[in-house]
C-alpha positions as CSV (number, residue, x, y, z in Angstrom):
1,X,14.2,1.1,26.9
2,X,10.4,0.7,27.7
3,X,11.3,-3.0,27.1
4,X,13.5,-3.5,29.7
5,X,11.5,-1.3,32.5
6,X,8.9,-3.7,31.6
7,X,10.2,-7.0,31.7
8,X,12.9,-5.8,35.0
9,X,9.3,-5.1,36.6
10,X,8.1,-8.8,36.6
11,X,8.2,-10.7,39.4
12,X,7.6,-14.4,38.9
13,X,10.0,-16.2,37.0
14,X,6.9,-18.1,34.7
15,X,6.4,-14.2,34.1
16,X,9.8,-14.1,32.3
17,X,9.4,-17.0,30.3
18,X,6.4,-16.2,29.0
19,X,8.1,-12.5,27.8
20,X,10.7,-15.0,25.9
21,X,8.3,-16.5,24.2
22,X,6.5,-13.7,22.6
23,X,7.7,-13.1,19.3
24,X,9.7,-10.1,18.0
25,X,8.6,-7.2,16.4
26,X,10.8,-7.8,13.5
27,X,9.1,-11.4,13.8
28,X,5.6,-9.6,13.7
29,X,6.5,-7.1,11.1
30,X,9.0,-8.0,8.8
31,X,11.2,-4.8,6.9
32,X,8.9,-4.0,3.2
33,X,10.6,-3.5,0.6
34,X,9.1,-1.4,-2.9
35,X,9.1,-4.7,-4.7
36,X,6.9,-6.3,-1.6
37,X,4.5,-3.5,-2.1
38,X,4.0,-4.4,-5.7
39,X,5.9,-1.0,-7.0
40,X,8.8,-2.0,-10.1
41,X,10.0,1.4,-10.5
42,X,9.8,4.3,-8.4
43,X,10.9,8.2,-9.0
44,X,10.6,11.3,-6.5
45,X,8.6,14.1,-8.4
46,X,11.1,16.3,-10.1
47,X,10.9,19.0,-7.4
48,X,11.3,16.6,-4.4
49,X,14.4,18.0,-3.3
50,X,12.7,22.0,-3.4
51,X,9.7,20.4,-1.5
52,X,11.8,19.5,0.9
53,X,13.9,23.0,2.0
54,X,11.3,25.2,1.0
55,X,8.7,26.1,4.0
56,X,5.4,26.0,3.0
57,X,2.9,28.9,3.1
58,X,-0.3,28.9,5.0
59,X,-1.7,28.6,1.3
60,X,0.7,26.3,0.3
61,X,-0.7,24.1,2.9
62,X,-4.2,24.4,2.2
63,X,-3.4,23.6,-1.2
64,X,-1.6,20.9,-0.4
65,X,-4.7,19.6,1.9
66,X,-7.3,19.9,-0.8
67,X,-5.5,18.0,-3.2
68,X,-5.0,15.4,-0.5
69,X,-8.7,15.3,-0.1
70,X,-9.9,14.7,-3.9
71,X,-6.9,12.5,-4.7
72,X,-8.7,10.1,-2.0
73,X,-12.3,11.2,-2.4
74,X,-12.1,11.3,-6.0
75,X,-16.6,11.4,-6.1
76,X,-17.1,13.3,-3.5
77,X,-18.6,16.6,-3.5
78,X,-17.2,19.9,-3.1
79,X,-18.5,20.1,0.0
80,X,-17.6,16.8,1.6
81,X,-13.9,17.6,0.4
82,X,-14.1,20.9,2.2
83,X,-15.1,19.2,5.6
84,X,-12.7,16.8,4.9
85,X,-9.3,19.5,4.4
86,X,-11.0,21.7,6.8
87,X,-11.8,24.8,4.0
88,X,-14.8,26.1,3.0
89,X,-16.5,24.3,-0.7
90,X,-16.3,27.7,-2.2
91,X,-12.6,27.2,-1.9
92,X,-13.0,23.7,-3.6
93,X,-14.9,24.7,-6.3
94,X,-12.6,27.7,-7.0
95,X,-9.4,24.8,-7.8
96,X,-11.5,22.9,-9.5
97,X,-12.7,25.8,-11.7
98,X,-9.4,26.5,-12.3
99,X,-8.5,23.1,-13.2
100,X,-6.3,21.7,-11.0
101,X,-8.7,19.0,-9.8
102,X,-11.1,17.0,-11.3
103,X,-14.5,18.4,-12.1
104,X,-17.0,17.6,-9.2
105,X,-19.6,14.9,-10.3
106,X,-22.9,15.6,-11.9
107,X,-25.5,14.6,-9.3
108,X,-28.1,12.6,-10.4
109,X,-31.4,13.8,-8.8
């Protein structure tokens, strides 16, 4: 739709010709596949399915965030994670006390 407002708003003929000679976005960026990305087998986590109907709690969320966080920080303090999912580090260190994330890294002073 944006397309064709576009291109019906050119004027100059050379202006259409050039349009036609742009490539596509399919051109640009080909469909991926799991086998392009390197992946040979993939399987949802058990509870995909419950994920998916089941509304999240506020806690749920922040949970959900924290996890996030050390999953892509895996060294990084408790309190870079907790600027990171928007928490406090107390929070952080509370999971990982608890042992649902990887203990935080010794600092070497």
């Amino acid at each position: 739709m944006t397309e064709r407002l576009i291109v019906g708003g050119l004027e100059s003929e050379e202006a259409r010709r050039f349009i036609e000679t742009l490539p596509t976005v399919e051109d640009l960026m080909p469909p991926l596949s799991l086998a392009d990305l390197g992946v040979k087998r993939w399987q949802p986590p058990e509870d995909a399915a419950a994920q998916l109907v089941t509304p999240l709690t506020p806690a749920d969320r922040k949970r959900r965030r924290i996890l996030r966080a050390i999953e892509a920080n895996p060294g990084a303090s408790d309190r870079r994670i907790a600027e990171i999912a928007d928490c406090d580090h107390k929070t952080v260190a509370r999971y990982r006390r608890a042992g649902e994330l990887p203990a935080e890294p010794e600092d070497e002073a």
